[in-house]
DRENDRENFI-212310 format. One record per atom (N, C-alpha, C): atom name; residue number from 0; x, y, z. Coordinates in Angstrom, 1 decimal. Layout:
<recs>
at	i	px	py	pz
CA	NUM	X	Y	Z $
...
</recs>
This chain:
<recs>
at	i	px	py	pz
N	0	78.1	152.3	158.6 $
CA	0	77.7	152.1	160.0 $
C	0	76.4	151.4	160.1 $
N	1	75.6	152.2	159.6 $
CA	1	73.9	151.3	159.1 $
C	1	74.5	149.6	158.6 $
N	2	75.0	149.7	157.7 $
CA	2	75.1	148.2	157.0 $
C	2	75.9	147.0	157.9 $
N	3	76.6	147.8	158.7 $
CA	3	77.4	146.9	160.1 $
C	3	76.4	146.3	161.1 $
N	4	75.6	147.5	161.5 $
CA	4	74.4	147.4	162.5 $
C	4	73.5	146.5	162.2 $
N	5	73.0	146.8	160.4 $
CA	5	72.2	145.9	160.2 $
C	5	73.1	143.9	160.0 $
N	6	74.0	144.3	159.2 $
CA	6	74.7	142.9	159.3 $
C	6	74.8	141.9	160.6 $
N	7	74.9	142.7	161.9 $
CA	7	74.9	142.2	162.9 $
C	7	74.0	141.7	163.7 $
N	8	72.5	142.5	163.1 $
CA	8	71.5	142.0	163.7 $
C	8	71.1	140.7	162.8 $
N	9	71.1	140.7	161.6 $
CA	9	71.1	139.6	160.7 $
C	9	71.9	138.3	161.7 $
N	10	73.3	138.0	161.7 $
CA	10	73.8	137.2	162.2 $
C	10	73.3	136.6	163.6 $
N	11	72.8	137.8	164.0 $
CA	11	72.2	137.4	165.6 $
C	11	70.6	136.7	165.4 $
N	12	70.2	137.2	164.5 $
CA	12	68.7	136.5	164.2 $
C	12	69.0	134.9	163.5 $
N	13	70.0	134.8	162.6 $
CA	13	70.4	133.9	162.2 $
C	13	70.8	132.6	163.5 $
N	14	71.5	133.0	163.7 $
CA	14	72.3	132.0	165.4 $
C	14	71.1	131.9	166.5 $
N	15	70.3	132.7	166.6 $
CA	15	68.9	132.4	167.1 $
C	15	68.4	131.5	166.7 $
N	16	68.1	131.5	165.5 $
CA	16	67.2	130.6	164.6 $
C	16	67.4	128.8	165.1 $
N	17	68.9	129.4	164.1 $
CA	17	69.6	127.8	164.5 $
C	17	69.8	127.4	165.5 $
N	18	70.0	127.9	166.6 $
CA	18	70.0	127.5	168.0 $
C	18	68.6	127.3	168.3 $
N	19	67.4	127.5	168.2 $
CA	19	66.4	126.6	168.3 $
C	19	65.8	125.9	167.7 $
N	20	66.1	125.9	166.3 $
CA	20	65.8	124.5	165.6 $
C	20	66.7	123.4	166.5 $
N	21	67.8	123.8	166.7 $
CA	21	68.6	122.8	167.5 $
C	21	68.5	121.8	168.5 $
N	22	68.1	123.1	169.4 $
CA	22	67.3	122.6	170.9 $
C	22	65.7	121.7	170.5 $
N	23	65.3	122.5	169.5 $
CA	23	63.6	121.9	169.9 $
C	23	63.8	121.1	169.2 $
N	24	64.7	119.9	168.6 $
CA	24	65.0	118.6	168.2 $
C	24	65.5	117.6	168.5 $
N	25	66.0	118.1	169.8 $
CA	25	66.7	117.5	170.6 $
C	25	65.6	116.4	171.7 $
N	26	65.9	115.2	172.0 $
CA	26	65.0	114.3	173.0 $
C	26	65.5	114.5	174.2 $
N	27	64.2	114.9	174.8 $
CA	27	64.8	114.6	176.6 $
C	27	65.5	113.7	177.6 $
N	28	66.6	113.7	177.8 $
CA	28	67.4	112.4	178.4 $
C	28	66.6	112.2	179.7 $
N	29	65.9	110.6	179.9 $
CA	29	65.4	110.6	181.3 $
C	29	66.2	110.8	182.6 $
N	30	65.8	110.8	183.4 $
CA	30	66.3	110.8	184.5 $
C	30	65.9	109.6	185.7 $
N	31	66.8	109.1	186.5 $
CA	31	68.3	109.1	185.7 $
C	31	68.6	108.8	184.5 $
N	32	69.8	109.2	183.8 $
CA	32	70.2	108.7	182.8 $
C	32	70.7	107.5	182.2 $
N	33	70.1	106.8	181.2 $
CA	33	70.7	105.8	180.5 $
C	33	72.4	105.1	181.5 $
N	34	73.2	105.8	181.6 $
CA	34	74.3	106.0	181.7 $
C	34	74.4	105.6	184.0 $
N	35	73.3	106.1	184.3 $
CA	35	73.2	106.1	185.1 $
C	35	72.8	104.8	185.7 $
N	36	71.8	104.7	185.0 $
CA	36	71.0	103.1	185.7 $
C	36	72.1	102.1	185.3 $
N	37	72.9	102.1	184.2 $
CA	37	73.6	101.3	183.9 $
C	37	75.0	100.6	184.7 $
N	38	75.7	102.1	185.4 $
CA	38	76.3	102.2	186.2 $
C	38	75.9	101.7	187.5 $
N	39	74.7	101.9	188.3 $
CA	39	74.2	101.1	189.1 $
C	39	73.8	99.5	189.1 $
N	40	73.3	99.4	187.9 $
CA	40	72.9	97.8	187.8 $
C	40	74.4	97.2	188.2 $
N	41	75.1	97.5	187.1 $
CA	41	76.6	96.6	187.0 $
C	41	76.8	96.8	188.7 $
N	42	77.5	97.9	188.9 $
CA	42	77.9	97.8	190.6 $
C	42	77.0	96.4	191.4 $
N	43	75.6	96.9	191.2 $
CA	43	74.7	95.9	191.9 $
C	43	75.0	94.4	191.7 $
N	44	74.9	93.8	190.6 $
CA	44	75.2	92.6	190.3 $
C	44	76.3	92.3	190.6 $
N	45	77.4	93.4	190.3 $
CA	45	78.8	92.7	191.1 $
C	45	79.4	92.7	192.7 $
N	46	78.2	93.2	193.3 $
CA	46	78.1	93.3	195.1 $
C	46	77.3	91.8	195.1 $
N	47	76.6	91.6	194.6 $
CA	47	75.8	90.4	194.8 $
C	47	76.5	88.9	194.4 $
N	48	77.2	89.2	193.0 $
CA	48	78.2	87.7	192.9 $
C	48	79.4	87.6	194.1 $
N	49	79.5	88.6	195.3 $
CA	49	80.2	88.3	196.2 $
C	49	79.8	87.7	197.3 $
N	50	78.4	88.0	197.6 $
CA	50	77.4	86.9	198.8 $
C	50	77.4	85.6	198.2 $
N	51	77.6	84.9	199.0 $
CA	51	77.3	83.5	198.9 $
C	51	75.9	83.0	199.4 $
N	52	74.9	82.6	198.8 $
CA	52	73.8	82.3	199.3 $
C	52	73.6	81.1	199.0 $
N	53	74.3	80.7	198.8 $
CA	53	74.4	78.8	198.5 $
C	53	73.5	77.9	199.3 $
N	54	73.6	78.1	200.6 $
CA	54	73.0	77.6	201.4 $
C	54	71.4	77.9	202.2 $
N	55	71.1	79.2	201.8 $
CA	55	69.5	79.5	201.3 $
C	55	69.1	78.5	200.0 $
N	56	69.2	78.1	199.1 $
CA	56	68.8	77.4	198.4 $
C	56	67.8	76.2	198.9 $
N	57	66.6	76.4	198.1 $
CA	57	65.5	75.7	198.7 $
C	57	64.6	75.7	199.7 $
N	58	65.2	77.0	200.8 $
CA	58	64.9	77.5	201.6 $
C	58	64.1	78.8	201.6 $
N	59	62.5	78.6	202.4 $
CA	59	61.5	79.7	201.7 $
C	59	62.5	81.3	202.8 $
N	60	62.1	81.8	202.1 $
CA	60	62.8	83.5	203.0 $
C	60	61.7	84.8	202.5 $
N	61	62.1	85.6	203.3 $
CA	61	61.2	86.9	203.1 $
C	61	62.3	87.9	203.0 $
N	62	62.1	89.1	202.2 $
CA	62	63.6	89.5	202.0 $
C	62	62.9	91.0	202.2 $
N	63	63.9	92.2	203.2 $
CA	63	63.5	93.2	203.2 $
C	63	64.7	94.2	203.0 $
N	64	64.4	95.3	202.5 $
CA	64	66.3	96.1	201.5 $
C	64	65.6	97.2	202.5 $
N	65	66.8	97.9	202.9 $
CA	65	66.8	99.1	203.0 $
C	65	68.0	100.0	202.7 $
N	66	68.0	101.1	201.7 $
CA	66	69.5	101.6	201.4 $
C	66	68.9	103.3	201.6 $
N	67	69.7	103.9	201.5 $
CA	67	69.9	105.5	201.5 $
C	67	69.3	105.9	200.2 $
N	68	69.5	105.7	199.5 $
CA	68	69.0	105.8	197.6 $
C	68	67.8	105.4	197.6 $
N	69	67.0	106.7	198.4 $
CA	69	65.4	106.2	198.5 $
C	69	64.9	105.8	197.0 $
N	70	65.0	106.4	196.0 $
CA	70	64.4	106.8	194.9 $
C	70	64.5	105.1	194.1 $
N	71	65.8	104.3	194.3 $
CA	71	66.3	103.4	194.2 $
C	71	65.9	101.9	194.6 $
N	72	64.8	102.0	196.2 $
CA	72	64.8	101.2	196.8 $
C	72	63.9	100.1	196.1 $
N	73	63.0	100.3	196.0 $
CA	73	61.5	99.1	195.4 $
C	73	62.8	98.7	194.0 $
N	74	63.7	99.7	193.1 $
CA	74	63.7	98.4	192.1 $
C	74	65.1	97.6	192.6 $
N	75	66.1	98.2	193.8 $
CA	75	67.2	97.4	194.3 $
C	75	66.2	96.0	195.1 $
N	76	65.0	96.3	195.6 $
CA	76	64.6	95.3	196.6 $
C	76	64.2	93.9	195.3 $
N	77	63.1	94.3	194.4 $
CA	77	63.0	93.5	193.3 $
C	77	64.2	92.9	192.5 $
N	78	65.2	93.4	192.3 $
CA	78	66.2	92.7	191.6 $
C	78	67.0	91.6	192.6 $
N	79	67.1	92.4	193.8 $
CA	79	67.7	91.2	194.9 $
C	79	66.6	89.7	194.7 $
N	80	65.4	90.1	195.0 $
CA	80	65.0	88.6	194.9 $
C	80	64.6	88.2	193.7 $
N	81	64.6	88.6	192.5 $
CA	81	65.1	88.0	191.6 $
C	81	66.0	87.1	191.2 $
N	82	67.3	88.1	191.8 $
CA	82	68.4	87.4	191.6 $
C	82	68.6	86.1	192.9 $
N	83	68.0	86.4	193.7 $
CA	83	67.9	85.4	194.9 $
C	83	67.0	83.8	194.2 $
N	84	66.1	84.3	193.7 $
CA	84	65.0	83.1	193.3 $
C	84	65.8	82.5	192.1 $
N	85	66.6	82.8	190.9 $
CA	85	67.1	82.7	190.1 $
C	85	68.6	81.8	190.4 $
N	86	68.7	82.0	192.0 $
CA	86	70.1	80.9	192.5 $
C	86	69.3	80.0	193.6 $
N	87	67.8	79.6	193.5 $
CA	87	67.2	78.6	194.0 $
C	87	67.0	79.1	195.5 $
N	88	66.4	80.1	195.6 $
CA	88	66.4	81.0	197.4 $
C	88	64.7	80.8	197.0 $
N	89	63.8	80.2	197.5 $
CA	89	62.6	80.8	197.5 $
C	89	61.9	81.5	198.6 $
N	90	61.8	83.0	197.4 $
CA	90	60.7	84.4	198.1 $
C	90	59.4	84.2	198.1 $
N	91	59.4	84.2	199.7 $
CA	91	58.2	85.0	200.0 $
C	91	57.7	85.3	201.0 $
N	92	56.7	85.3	201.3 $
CA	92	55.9	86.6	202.9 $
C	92	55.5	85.3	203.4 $
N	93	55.0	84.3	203.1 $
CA	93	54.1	83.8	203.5 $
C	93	54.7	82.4	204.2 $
N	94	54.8	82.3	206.3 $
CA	94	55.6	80.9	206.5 $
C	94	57.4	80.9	206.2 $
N	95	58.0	82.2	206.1 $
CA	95	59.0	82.2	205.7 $
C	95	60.0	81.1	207.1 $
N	96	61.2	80.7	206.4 $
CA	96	61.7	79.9	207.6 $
C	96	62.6	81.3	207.7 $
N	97	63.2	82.0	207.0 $
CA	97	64.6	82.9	207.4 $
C	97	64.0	84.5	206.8 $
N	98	64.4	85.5	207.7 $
CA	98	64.2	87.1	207.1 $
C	98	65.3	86.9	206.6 $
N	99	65.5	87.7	205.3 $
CA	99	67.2	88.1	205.3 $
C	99	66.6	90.0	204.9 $
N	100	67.5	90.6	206.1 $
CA	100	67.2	92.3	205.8 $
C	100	68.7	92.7	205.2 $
N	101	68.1	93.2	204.4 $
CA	101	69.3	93.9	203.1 $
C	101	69.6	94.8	203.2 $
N	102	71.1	95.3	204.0 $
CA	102	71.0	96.8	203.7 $
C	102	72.2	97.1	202.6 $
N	103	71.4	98.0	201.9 $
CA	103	72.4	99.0	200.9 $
C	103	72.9	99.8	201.3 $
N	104	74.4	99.4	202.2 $
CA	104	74.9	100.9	202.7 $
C	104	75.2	101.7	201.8 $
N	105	75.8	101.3	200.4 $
CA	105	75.9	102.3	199.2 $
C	105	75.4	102.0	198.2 $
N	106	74.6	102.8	197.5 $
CA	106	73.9	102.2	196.4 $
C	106	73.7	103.6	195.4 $
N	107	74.7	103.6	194.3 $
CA	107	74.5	105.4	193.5 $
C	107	75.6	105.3	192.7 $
N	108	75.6	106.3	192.1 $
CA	108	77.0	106.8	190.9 $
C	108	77.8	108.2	191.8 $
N	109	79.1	108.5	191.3 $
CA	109	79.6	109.5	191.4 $
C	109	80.2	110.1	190.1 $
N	110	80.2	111.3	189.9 $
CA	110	80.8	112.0	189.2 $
C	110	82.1	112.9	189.0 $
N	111	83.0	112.5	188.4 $
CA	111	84.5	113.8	188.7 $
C	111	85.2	113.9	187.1 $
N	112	85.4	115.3	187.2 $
CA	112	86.4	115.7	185.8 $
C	112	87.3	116.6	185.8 $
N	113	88.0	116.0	185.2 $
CA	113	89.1	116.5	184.6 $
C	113	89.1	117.7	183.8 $
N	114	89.8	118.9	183.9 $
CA	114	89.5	119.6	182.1 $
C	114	90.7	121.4	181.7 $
N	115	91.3	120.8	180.3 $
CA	115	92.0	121.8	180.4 $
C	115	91.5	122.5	178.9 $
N	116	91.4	124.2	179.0 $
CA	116	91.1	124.6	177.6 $
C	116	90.3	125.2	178.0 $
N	117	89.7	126.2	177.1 $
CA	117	88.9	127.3	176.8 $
C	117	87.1	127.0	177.2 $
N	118	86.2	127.5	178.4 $
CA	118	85.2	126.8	178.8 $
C	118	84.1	128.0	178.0 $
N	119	83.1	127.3	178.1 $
CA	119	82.2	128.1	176.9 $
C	119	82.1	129.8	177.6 $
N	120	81.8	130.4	177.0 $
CA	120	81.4	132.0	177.1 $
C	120	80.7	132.6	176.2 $
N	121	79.8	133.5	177.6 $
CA	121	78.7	134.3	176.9 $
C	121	79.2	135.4	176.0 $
N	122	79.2	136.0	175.0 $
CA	122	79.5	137.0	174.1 $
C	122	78.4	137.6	174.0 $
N	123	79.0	139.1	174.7 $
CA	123	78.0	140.2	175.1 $
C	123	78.1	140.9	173.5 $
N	124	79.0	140.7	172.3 $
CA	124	78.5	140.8	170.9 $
C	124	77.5	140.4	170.5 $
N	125	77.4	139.2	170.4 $
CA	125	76.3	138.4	169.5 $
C	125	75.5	138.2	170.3 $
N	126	75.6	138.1	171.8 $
CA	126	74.6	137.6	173.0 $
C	126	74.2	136.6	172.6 $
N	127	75.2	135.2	172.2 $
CA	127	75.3	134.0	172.3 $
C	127	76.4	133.3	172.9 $
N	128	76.2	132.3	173.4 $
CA	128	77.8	131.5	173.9 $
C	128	78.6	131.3	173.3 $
N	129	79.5	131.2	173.2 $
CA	129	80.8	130.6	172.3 $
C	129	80.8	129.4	173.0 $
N	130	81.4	128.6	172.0 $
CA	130	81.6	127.1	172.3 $
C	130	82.8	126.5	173.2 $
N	131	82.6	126.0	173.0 $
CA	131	83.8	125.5	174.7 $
C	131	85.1	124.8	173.6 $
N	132	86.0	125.0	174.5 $
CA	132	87.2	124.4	173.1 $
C	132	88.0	123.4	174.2 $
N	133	88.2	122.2	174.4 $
CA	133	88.7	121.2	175.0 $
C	133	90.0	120.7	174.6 $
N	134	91.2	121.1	175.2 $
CA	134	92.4	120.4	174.9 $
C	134	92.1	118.9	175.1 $
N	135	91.6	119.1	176.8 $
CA	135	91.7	117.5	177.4 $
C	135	90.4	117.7	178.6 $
N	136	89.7	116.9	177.9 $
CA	136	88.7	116.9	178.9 $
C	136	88.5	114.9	179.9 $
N	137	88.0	115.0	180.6 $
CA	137	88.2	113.5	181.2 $
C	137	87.1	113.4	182.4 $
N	138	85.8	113.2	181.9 $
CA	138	84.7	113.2	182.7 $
C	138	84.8	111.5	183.1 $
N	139	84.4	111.4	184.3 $
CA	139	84.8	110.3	185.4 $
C	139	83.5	109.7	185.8 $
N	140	82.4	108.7	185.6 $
CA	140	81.5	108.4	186.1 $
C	140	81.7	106.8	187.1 $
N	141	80.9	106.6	187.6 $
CA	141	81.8	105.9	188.2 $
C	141	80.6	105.3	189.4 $
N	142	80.3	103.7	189.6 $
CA	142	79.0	103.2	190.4 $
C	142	79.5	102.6	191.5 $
N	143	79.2	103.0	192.6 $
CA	143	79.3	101.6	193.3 $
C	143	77.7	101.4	194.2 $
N	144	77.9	99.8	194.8 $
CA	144	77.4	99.4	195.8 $
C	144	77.9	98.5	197.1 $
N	145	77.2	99.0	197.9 $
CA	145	77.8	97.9	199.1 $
C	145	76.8	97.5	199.6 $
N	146	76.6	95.7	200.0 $
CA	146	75.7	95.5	200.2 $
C	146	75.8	94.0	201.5 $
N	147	75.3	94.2	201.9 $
CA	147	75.6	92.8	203.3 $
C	147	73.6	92.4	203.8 $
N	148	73.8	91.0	203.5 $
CA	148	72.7	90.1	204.0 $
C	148	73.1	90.2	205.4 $
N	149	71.6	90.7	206.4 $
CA	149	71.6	90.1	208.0 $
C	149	70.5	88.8	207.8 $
N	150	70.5	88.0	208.3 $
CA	150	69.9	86.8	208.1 $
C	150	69.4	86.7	210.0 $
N	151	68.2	86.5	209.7 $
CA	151	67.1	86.0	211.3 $
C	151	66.5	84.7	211.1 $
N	152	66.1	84.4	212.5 $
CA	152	65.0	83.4	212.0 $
C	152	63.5	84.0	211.9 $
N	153	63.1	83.9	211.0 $
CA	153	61.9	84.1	210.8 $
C	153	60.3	84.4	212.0 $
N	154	60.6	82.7	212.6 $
CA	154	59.8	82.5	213.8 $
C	154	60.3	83.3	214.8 $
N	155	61.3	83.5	215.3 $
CA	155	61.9	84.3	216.8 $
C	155	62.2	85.2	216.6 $
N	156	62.8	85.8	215.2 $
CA	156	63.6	87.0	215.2 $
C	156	64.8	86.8	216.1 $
N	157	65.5	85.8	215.8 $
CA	157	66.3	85.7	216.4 $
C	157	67.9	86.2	215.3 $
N	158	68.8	86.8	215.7 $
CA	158	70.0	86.9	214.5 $
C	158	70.7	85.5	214.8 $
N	159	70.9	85.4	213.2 $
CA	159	71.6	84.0	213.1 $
C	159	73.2	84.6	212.6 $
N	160	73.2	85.2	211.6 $
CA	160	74.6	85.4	210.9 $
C	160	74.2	87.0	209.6 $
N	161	75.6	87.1	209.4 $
CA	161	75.9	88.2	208.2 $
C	161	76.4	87.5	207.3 $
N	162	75.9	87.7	206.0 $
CA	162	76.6	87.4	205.2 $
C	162	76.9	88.6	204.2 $
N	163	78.4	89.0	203.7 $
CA	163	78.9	90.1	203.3 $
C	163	79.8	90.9	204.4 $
N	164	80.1	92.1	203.7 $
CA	164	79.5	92.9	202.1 $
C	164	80.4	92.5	201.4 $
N	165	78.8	92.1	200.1 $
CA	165	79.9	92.6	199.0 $
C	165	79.8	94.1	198.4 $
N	166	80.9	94.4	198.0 $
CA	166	81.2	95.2	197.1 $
C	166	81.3	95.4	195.3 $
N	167	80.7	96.1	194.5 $
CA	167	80.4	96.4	193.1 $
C	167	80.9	98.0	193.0 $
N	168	81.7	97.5	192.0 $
CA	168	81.6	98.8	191.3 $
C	168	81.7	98.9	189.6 $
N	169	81.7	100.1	189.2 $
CA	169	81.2	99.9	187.6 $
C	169	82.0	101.4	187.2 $
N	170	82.4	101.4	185.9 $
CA	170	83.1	102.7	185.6 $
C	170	82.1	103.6	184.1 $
N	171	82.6	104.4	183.5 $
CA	171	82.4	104.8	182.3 $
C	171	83.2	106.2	182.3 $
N	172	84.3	106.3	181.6 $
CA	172	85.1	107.6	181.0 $
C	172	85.2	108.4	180.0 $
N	173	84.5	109.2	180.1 $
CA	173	84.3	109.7	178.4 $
C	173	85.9	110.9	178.3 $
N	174	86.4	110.7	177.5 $
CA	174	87.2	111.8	177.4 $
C	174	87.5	112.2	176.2 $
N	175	88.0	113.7	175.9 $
CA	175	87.7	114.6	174.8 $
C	175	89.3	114.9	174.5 $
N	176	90.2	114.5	173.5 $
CA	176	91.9	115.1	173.4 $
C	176	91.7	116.4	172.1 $
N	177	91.9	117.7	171.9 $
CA	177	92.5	118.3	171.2 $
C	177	91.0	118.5	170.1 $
N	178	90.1	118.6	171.2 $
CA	178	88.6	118.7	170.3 $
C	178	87.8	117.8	170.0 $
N	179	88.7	117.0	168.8 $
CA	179	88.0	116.5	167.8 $
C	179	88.2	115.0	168.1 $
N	180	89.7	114.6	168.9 $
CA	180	89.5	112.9	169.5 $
C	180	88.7	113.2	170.2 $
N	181	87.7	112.1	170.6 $
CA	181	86.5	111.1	171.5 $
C	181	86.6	110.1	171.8 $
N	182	86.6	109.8	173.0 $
CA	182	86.6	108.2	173.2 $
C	182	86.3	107.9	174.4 $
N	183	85.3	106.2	174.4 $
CA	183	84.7	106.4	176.0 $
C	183	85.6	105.0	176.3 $
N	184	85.5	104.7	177.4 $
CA	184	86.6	103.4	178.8 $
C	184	85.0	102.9	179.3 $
N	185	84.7	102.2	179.5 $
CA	185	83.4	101.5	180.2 $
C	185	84.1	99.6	180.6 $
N	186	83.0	99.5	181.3 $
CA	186	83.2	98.2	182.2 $
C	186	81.3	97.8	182.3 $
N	187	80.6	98.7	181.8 $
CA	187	79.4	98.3	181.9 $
C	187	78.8	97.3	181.0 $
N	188	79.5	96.7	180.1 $
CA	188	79.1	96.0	179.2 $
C	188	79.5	94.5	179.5 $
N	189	80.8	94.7	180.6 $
CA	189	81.1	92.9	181.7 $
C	189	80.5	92.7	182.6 $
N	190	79.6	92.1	181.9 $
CA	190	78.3	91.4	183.0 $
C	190	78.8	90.1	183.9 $
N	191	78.1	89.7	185.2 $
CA	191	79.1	88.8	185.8 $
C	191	78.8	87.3	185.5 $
N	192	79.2	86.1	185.3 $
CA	192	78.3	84.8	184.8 $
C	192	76.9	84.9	185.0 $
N	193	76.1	84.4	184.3 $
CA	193	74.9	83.5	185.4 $
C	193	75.1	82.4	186.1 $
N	194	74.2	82.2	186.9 $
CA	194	74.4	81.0	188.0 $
C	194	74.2	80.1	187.3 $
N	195	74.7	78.8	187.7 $
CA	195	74.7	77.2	187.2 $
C	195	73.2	77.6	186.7 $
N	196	73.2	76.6	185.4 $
CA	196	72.4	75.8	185.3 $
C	196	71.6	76.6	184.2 $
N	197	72.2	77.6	184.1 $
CA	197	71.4	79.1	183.0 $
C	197	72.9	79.2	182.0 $
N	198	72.2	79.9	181.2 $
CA	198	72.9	80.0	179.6 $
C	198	72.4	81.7	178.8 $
</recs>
């Protein structure tokens, strides 16, 4: 009985051990995640190859974003005129001939899964978790944006036109078969052309 007692505490000091060498080796994933900004950019860029701004070209403008995705906004407003200056739109405050206000009605990721099999549990034995056992697991990430140019005149504030929305969306599927298959589905790696004249 002693040697059971003691054996058990052994095992449990042991699985301690290893469980925090484990953790305290592990790097902190920022936030958002790798996975996340990734999913937003793609969405973003592929809402944006659907506006036509052809005809801004050459034309000075002052550009102002507003979307829901406060945390989002300063780097969605910089990449718009980036990508605006990069198809011959010239930004700036200063003398503009046209505002264009940008709203991001959607600008974020969603998440949904799938999952069949055994989900981890605490074990009031060893007073560690047991591991999770996945027949089929099917985690769903998943980006969009929606996005529409209002275009004014600068001098009057007067509305001239809309251009959009466009719509972007971006995927990544990780799924798990019978444990030990793995395998991820992504679309974040089909970036959309560059505009004329770039390589």
């Amino acid at each position: 009985m002693v040697a059971r007692a003691l054996t058990r505490g052994l095992v449990v000091v042991a699985l301690t051990t290893l469980q925090g060498c484990t953790t305290s080796s592990q790097l902190i994933p920022t936030q958002p995640s790798a996975v996340t900004q990734q999913l937003v950019v793609r969405s973003l860029e592929r809402a944006l190859t659907q506006l036509d701004v052809s005809r801004f070209a050459g034309r000075k403008v002052s550009v102002e974003l507003t979307t829901q995705s406060y945390g989002a906004q300063s780097f969605a407003k910089e990449f718009v005129t980036m990508w605006l200056e990069a198809r011959g739109v010239m930004v700036t405050s200063e003398s503009p001939d046209l505002t264009l206000r940008v709203i991001a009605s959607v600008l974020g990721t969603d998440r949904g899964q799938t999952f069949f099999g055994i989900p981890p549990l605490n074990s009031t034995l060893l007073g560690v978790p047991t591991p999770e056992v996945s027949l089929f697991r099917w985690v769903r990430n998943r980006g969009l944006t929606e996005m529409s140019f209002f275009v004014f005149d600068a001098r009057t504030n007067t509305f001239l036109e809309t251009v959009g929305p466009g719509i972007g969306r971006s995927k990544q599927d990780d799924v798990t078969v019978l444990i030990i298959i793995n395998f991820t589905l992504t679309d974040v790696e089909d970036r959309p052309p560059p505009p004329p004249g770039q390589h």
